[in-house]
C-alpha positions in Angstrom: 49.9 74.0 -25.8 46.1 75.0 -25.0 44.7 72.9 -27.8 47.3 70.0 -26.4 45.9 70.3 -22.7 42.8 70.5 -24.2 42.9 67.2 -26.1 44.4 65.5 -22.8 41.3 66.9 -21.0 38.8 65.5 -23.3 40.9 62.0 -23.5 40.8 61.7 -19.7 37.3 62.5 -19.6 36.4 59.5 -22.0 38.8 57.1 -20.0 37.7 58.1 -16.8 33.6 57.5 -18.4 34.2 54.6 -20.0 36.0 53.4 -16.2 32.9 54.3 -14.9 30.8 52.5 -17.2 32.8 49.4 -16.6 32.1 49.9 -13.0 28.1 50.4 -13.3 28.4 47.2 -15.3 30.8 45.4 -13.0 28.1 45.9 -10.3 25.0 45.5 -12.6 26.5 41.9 -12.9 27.0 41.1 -9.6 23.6 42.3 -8.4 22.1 40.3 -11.3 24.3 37.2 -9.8 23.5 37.9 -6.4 19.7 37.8 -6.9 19.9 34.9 -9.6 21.4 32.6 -6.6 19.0 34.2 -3.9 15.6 32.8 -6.2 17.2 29.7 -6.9 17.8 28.9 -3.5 14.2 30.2 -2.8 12.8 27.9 -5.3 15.3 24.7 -4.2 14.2 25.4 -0.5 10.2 25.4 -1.3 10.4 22.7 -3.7 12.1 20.6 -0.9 9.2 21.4 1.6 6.7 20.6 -0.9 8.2 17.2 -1.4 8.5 16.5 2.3 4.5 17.6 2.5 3.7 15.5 -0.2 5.9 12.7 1.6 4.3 12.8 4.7 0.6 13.2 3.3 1.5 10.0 1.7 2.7 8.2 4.4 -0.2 9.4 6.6 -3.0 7.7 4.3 -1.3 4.4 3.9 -1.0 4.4 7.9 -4.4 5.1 8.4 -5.5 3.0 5.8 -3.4 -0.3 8.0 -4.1 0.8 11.1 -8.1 1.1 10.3 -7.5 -2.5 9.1 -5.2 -3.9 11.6 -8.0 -2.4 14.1 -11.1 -3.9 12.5 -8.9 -7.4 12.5 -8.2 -7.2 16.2 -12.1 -6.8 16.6 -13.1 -9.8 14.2 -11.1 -12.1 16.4 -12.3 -10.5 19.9 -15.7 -11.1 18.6 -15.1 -14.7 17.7 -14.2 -15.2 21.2 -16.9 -13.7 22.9 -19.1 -15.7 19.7 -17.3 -19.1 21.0 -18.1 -18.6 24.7 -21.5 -17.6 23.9 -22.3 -21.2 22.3 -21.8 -22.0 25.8 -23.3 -20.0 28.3 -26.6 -19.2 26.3 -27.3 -23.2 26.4 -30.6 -23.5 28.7 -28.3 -26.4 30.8 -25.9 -23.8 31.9 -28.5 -21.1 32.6 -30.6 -23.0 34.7 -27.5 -24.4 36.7 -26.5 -20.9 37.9 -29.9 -19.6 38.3 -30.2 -22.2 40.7 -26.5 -22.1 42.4 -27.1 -18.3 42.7 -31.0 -19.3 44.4 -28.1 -20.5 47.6 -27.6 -17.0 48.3 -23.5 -17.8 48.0 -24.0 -21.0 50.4 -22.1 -23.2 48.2 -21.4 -26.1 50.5 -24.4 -27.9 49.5 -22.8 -28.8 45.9 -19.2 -30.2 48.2 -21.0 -32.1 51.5 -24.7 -32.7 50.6 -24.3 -35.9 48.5 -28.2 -36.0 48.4 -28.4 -33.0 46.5 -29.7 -33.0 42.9 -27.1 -29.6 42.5 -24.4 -31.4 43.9 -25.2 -34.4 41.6 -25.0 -32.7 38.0 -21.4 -30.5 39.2 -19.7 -33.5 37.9 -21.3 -33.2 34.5 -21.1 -29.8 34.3 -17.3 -29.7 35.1 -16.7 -32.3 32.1 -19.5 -30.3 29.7 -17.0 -27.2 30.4 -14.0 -29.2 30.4 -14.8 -30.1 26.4 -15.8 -27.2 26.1 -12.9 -25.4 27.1 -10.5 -28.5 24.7 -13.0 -28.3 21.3 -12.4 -24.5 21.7 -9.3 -24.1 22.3 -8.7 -22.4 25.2 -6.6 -22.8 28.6 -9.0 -23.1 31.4 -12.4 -22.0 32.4 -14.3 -21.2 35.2 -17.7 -20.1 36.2 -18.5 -17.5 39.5 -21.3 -16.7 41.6 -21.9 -13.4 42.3 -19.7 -12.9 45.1 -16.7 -14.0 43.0 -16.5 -18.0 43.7 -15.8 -20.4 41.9 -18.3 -23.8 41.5 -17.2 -24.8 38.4 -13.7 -25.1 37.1 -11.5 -27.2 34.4 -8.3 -27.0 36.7 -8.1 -29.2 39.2 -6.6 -27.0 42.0 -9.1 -23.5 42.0 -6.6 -20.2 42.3 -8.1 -17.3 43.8 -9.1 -14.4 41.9 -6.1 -11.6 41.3 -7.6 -7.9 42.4 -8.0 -7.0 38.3 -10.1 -10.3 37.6 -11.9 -9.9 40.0 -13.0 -6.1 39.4 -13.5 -7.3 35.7 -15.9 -10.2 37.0 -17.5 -7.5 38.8 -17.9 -5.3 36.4 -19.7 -8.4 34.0 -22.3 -8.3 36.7 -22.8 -5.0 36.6 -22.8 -3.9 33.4 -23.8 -7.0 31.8 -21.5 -6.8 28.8 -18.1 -8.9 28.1 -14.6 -7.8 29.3 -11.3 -8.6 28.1 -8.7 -8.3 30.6 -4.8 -7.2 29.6 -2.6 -9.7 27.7 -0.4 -11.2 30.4 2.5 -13.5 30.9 1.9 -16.9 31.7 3.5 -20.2 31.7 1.9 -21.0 28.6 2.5 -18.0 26.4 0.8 -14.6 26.4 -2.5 -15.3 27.6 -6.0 -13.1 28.0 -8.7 -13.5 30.2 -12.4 -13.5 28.8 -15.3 -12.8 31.4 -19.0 -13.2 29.8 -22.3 -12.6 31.7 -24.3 -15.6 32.4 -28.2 -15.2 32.6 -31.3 -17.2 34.1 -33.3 -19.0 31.8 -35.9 -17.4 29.4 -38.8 -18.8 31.1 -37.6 -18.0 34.6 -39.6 -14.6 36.3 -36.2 -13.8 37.2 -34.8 -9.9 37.2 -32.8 -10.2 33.4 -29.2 -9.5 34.7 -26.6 -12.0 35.0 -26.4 -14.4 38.0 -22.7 -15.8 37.4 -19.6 -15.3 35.4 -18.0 -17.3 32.7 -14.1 -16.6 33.0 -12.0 -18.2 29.4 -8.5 -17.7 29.5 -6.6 -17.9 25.5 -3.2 -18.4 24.9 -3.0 -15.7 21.7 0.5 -15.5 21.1 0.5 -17.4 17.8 -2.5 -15.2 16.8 -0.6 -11.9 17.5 2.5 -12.6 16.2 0.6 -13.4 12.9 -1.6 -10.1 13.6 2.0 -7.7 14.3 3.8 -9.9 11.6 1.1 -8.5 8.9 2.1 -4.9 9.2 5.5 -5.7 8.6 7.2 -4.0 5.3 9.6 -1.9 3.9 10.9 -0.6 7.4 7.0 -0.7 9.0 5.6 -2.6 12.1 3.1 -2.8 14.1 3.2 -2.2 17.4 0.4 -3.6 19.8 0.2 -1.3 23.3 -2.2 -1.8 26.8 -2.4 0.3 29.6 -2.0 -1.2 33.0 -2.0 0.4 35.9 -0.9 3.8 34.8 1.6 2.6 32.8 1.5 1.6 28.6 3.3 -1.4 28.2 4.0 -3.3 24.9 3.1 -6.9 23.6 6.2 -8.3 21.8 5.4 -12.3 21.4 8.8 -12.6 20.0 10.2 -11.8 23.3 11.1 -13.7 26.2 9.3 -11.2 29.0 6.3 -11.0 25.9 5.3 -7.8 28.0 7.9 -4.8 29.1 7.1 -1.2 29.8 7.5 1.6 27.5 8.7 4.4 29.1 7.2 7.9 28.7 4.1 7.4 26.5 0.6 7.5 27.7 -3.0 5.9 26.0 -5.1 8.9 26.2 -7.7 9.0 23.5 -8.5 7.3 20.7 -6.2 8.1 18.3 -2.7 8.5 18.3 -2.1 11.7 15.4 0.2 11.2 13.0 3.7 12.7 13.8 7.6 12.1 13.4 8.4 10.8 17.0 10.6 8.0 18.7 9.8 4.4 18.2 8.2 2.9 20.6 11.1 0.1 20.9 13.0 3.4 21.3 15.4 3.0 19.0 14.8 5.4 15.8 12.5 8.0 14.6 9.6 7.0 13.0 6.4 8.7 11.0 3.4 6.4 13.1 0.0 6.8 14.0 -2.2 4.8 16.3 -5.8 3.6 17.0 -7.5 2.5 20.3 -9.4 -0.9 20.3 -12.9 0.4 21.1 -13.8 -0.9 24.4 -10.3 -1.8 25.5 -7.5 -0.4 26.7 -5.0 -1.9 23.8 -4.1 0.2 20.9 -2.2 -0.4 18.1 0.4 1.8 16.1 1.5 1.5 12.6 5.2 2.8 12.2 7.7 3.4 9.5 11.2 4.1 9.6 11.7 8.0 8.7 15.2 7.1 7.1 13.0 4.7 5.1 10.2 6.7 4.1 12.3 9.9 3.3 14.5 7.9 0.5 12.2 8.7 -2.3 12.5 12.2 -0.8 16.3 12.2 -0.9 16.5 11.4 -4.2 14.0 14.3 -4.9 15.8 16.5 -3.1 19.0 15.9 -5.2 16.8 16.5 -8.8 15.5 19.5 -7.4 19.1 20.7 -5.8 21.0 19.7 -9.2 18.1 21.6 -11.4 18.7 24.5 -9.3 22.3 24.6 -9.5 22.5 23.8 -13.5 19.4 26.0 -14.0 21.6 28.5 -11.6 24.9 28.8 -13.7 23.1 28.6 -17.1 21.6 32.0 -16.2 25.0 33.3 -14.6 26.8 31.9 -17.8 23.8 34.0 -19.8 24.9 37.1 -17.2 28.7 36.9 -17.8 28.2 36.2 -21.9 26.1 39.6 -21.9 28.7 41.3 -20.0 31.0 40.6 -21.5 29.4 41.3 -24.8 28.5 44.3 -23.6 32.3 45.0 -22.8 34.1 43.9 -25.9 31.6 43.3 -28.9 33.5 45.3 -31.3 36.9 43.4 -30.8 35.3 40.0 -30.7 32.9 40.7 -33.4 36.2 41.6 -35.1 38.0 37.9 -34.2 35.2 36.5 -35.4 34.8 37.7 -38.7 38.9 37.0 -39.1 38.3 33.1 -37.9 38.6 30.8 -41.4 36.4 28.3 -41.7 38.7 25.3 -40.3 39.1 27.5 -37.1 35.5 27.5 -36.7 35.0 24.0 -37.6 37.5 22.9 -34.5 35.9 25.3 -32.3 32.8 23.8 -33.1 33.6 20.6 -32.0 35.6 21.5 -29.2 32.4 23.1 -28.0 30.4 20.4 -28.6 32.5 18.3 -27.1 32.8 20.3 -23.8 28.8 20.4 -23.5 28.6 16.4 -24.3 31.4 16.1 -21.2 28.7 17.6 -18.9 26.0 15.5 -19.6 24.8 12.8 -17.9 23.9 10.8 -21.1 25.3 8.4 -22.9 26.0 9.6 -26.4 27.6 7.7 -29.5 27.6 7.8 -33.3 27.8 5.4 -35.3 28.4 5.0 -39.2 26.4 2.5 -41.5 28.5 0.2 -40.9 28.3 -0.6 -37.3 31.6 1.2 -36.5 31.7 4.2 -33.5 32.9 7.6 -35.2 32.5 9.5 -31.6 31.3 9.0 -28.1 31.2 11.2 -25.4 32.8 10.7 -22.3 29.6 9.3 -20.1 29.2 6.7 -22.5 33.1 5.9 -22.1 33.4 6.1 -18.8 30.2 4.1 -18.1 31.3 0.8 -20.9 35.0 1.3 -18.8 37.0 2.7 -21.7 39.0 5.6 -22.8 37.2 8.3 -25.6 39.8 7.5 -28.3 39.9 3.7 -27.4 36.6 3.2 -28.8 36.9 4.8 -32.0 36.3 2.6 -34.8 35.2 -0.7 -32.4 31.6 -1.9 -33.4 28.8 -2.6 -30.5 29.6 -6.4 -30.2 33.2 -5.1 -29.0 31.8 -3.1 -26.9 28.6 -4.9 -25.5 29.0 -8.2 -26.2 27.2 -10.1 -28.7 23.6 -10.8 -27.3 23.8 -7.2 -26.2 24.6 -5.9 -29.5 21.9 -8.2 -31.4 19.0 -6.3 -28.9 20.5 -3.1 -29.6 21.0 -2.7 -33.4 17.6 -5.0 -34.1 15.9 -1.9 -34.8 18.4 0.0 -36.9 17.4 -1.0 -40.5 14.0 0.7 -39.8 14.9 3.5 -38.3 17.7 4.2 -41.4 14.8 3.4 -44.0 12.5 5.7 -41.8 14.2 8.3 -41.9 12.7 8.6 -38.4 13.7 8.9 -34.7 13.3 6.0 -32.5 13.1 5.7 -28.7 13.1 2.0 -27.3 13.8 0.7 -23.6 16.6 -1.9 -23.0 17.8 -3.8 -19.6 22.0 -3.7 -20.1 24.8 -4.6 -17.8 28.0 -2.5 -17.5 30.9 -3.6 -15.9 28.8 -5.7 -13.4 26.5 -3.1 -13.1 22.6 -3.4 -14.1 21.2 0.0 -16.1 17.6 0.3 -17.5 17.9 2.7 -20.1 15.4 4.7 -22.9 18.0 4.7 -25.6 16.8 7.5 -28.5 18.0 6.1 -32.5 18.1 9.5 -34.7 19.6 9.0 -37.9 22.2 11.3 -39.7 23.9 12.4 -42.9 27.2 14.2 -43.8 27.2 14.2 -47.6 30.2 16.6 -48.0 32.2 13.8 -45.8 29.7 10.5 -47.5 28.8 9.8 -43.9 25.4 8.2 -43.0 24.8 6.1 -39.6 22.6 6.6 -36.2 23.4 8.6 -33.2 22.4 6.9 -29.7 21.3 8.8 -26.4 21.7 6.2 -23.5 19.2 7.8 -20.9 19.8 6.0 -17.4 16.3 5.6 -16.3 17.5 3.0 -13.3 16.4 5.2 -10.1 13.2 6.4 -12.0 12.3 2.7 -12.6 13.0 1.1 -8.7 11.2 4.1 -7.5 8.3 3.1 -9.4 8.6 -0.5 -8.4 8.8 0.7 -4.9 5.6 2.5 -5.4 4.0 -0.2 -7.0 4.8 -3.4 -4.0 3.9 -0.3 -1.2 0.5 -0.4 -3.1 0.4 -4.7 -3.3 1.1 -4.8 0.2 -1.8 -2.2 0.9 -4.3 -4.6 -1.6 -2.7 -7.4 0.3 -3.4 -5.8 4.0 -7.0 -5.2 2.4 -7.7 -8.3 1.4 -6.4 -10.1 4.6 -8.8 -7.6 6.4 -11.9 -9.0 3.7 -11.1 -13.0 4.9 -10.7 -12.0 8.9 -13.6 -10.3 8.3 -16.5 -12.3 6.8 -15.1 -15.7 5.2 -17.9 -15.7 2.6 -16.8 -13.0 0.9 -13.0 -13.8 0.9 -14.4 -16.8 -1.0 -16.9 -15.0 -3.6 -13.2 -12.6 -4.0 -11.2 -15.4 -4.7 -13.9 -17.1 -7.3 -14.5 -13.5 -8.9 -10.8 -12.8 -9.2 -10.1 -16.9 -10.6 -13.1 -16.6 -13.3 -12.3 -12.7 -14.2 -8.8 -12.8 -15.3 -9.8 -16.3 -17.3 -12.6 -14.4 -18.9 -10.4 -11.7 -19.6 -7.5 -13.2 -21.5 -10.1 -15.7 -23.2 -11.1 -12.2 -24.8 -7.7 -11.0 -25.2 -7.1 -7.8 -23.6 -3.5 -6.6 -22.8 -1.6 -7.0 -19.7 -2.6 -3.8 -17.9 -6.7 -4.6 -18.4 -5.8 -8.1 -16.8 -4.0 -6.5 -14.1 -7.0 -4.3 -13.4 -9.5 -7.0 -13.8 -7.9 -9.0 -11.2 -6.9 -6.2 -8.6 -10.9 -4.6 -8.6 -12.5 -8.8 -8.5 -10.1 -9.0 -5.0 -11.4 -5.6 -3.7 -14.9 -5.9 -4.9 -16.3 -7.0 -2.0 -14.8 -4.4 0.7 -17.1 -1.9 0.9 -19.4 -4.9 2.1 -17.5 -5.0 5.4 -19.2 -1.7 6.5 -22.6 -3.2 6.0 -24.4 -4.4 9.4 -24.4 -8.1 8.9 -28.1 -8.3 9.4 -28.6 -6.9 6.7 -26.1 -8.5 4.2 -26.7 -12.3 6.3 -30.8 -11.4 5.7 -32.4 -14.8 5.4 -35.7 -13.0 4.0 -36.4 -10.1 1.2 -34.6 -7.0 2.0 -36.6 -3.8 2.6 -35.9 -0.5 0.1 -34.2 0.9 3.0 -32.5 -2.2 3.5 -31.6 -2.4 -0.2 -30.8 1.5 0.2 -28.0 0.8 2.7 -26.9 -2.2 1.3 -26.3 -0.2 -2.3 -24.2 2.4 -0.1 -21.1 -0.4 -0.6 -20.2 1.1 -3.3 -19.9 4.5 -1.5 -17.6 2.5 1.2 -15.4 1.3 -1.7 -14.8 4.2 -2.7 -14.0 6.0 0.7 -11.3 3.3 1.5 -9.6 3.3 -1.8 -9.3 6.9 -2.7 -6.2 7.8 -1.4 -4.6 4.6 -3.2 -2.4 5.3 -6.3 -3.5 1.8 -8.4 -1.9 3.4 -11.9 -4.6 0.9 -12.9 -8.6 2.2 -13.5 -9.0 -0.2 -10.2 -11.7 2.0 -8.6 -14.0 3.2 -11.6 -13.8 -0.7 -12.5 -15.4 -1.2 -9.0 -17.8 1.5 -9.1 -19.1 0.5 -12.4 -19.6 -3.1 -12.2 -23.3 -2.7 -10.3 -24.5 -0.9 -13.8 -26.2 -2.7 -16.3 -26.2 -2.5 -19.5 -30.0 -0.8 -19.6 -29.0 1.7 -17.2 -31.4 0.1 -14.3 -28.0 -0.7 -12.2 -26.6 1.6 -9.7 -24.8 3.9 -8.5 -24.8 5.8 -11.8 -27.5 4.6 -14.2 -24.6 4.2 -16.4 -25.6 2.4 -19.7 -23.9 0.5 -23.0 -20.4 1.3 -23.8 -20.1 4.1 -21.2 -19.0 0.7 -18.5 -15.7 0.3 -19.3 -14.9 -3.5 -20.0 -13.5 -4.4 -17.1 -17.0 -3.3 -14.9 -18.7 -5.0 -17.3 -16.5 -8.5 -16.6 -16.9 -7.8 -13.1 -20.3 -7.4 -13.3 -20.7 -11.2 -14.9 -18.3 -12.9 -12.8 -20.2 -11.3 -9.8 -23.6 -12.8 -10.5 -22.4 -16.3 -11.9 -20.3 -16.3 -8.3 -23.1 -15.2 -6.1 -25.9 -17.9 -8.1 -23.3 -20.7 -7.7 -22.0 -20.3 -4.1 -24.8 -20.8 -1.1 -26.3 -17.9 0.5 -27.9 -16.8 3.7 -31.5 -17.0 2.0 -31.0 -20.0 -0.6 -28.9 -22.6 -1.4 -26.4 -22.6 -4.4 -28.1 -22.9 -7.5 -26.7 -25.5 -9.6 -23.7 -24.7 -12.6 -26.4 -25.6 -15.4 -29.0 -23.4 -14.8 -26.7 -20.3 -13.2 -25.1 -20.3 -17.1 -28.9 -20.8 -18.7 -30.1 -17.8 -16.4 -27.3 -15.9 -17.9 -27.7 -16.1 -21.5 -31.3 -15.1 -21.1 -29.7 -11.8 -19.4 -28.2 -9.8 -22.3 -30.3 -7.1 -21.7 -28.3 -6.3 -18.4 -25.2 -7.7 -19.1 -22.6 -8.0 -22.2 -23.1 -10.8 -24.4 -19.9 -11.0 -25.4 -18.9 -11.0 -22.0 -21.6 -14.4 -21.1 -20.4 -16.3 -23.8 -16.7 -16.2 -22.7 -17.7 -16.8 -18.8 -19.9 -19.8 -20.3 -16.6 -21.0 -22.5 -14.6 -21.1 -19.7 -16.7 -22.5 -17.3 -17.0 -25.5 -20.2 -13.5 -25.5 -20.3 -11.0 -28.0 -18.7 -9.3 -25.0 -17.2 -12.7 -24.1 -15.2 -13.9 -27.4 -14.3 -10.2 -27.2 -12.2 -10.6 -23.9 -11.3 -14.4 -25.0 -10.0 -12.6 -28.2 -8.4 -10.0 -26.0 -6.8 -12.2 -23.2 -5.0 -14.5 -26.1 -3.9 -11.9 -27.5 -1.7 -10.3 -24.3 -0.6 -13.8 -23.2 0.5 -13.8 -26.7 2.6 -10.5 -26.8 3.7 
């Protein structure tokens, strides 16, 4: 009976420790669960915030990159105006006529009642000088002041009186001295804006130099904005052009019937607006923007994009990230459970295993296999030498809208159709002789539906069962592909914006762009370099010239030698390039193309002293096409020198440039194709 109770004792003890070890295990698992979900949510949550950082970063630099550009356009055409009305008022006629209207002291009755009077006698030909003036250029109406704010000349024929802000802007011109634009208003002709420029005495007058009466323009620019606002339109972006008046920002909409209305609870203060997630100015959605003042004016103008927009990319992101966390999430929990649960029973299913015959763990096999090919998101297939499907998993069957078993023993032209077929299997002889794997890319419709895919060919053999044949992995690579064609027409329309900015800017060099870009991409396939090296060829010959745009155009319109320190800042365009297309992702070597195509072959070119084959072949193109451009089109300094001898000078050159290189440019230029391409930029230079 002891020995008895005894033996019950000791059984209970080893039950009641192996409960407990259960338990300690139980909750060794669960911990090990609990903080496998708490770091993968970690991770999913500061992968998400990076993206949204990276997003926004993004988004910032292409804004500031339009806006910048959109900014320096709205200044171009400002000073074209003021450049228009100066033609006018720095002729000696109109100087001399209001140095001596403003001699009356602001008696002006002598030019309407004393017929005698040699003043009173020229106001008729000075009212039809400003009149033509006025139709030639383009504009509405003009007028010209005295100093106390009336008018002597005037195209209309019934004078209104100054309103309370014209007049403090004509005041201002006397004061000051400098131009003033007044606020885009509404008028019966469009959206209009006011132009007052100072008008001086004559040089040779003793006079006091400040200005002795006011030239007021007034524009109709509502074609020109809507063109300037319909630029910055995209992929869910616009521009938005804002003024402050009286307090109050209002915003210029041509499109709409008041062309002016109020925006309610947003000020101008400063002059730049940061970039931030706010309300659209229209009010009606959030948007990422950023703005920049005119300098000298009360306008600004705001780039936006939708947020909803901008953040698809993200979404998308977010969803890889989230479904990587989850799968990477319950292949660690399956880990978990499997060494629990080996830990819990290893003897009994090390037991059922070794008891398992061979066709039990044959089926199992492929039961397994099967279960882990019904989780992925590829499309898998095999296929014997014949052409005939042995298995398929059940992406591939739900995607070609068929059941697994169904499409057991079809061929691919059953399946795809035909031409689909042909594209898929032409590669299947090679990779069976190969004995090889063999990835290619193919565009294939299914049911109605368009899928790029990278499709993998391994080949197989079973020679217990005399199989041989390929198995096909279908990788959808659809979303990868539009995202990257998104990213590549954000980056066409920031070229594009970039180039518009290049021909508002300074014509010339639009031109020399467009003859660069022409000759380049001729040169370039005359020598037979693949598609990307073209792309990059002509990309950098369109963008070649921007960095010239930040150099003072006395310097680059010089008639006369430069000075070194002239030379020194006009060499710094390369520096400018650089700054303004940093933050663009090209995928191209646009850039270094750029920077490199002032080297020379000796090393004597800037900004690197590079030398030989250390310019990569597209710079050295560039560098050609650059020269032959700037010889045959006029400059500041020299006419254009004449197609002959540019090509002669050239070929003596081949100690600074590739000779290779010359003789293409001077093929081409022979050619039939670059006599038209000659003909061509000839008349779009005149036209």
């Amino acid at each position: 009976m002891a020995e008895t109770a005894s033996d019950r004792t000791r059984e209970l003890g080893r039950v009641s420790g192996k409960n407990g070890a259960k338990s300690k295990l139980f909750w060794f698992g669960a911990i090990a669960a609990l903080l496998t979900m708490v770091a993968a949510g970690t991770f999913v949550l500061l992968s998400i915030r990076n993206l949204n950082s990276d997003l926004e970063a993004s988004v910032r630099d292409q804004q500031e990159i339009m806006v910048n550009g959109q900014v320096n356009v709205v200044n171009t055409w400002l000073d074209a105006m003021i450049e228009q009305g100066n033609r006018l008022i720095n002729a000696d006629l109109f100087r001399l006529y209001a140095s001596e209207v403003d001699s009356l002291g602001g008696d002006l009755s002598i030019l309407w009642n004393d017929n005698e009077s040699e003043l009173a006698g020229q106001l008729p030909m000075m009212r039809n000088l400003l009149r033509e003036f006025v139709g030639y250029s383009e504009f509405i109406s003009g007028r010209i002041m005295n100093k106390q704010g009336e008018s002597y000349i005037a195209t209309d024929a019934s004078i209104r009186p100054l309103s309370a802000p014209q007049a403090t802007a004509a005041a201002s011109v006397l004061a000051d001295g400098k131009p003033v634009f007044s606020n885009i208003r509404l008028s019966t002709n469009g959206l209009v804006v006011d132009i007052f420029l100072p008008i001086y005495p004559p040089r040779f007058e003793s006079k006091e130099n400040t200005p002795v009466s006011v030239l007021m323009l007034t524009k109709n620019v509502s074609a020109k904005l809507a063109d300037i606002l319909e630029s910055g339109k995209g992929n869910g972006e616009s521009i938005k052009l804002l003024q402050s008046r009286d307090g109050k920002v209002e915003e210029v909409a041509p499109w709409l019937a008041e062309g002016v209305r109020v925006v309610a609870g947003m000020t101008l203060s400063g002059d730049v607006l940061e970039f931030a997630e706010r309300q659209s100015v229209s009010g009606n959605a959030s948007v990422y923007s950023m703005g920049k003042r005119v300098p000298g004016l009360d306008w600004g103008l705001v780039q936006e994009v939708d947020v909803a927009v901008a953040k698809e990319t993200l979404q998308q992101r977010t969803k890889a990230v989230i479904g990587f966390g989850v799968l990477i999430t319950l292949v660690i929990l399956c880990m978990l459970g499997g060494f629990w649960w080996w830990l819990v029973g290893i003897e009994s299913r090390k037991v059922a295993q070794e008891m398992s015959d061979l066709a039990g763990k044959v089926e199992e096999q492929k039961r397994f296999l099967d279960s882990i090919n019904a989780t992925i998101a590829d499309f898998i297939c095999m296929k014997d030498e014949e052409g005939q499907i042995r298995y398929a998993n059940r992406s591939f069957a739900e995607a070609v809208g068929r059941n697994v078993n169904e499409l057991e023993g079809l061929d691919f032209p059953a399946v795809f159709g035909f031409d689909t077929a042909r594209r898929l299997t032409a590669t299947d002889e090679q990779v069976m002789m190969s004995g090889e794997p063999l990835t290619i890319s193919e565009t294939i419709f299914l049911q109605s539906k368009k899928y790029h895919f990278q499709i993998s060919k391994t080949p197989f053999r079973l020679p217990k069962r005399n199989w041989s044949g390929l198995v096909y992995v279908f990788r959808d690579v659809t979303e990868l592909l539009e995202a990257q064609e998104r990213s590549r027409k954000l980056v066409q329309q920031t070229v594009e914006a970039l180039v518009r900015t290049i021909e508002h800017s300074d014509p010339y060099l639009a031109g020399h762009s467009r003859m660069m870009s022409a000759f380049s991409v001729q040169v370039a396939k005359s020598m037979g370099l693949p598609h990307e090296e073209i792309a990059t060829v002509e990309a950098a010959a369109n963008l070649s010239q921007i960095g010239k745009m930040f150099v003072p155009k006395d310097i680059l319109n010089k008639p006369s030698a430069l000075t070194d320190e002239e030379q020194a800042e006009m060499k710094r365009h390369v520096e400018h390039t650089a700054r303004v297309l940093s933050n663009i992702e090209f995928e191209l070597p646009v850039v270094q193309a750029i920077m490199q195509m002032n080297e020379k072959m000796d090393g004597s070119g800037y900004p690197e002293h590079l030398s030989g084959e250390s310019i990569s072949l597209p710079a050295r193109i560039l560098a050609v096409t650059n020269t032959f451009c700037a010889m045959v089109r006029p400059r500041s300094y020299r006419p254009a020198v004449p197609l002959s001898e540019t090509l002669g000078v050239l070929k003596k050159m081949t100690d600074k440039y590739d000779a290779e290189v010359i003789d293409r440019l001077c093929s081409v230029v022979e050619s039939a194709k670059g006599e038209r391409l000659l003909k061509q930029l000839a008349d779009s230079d005149r036209a």
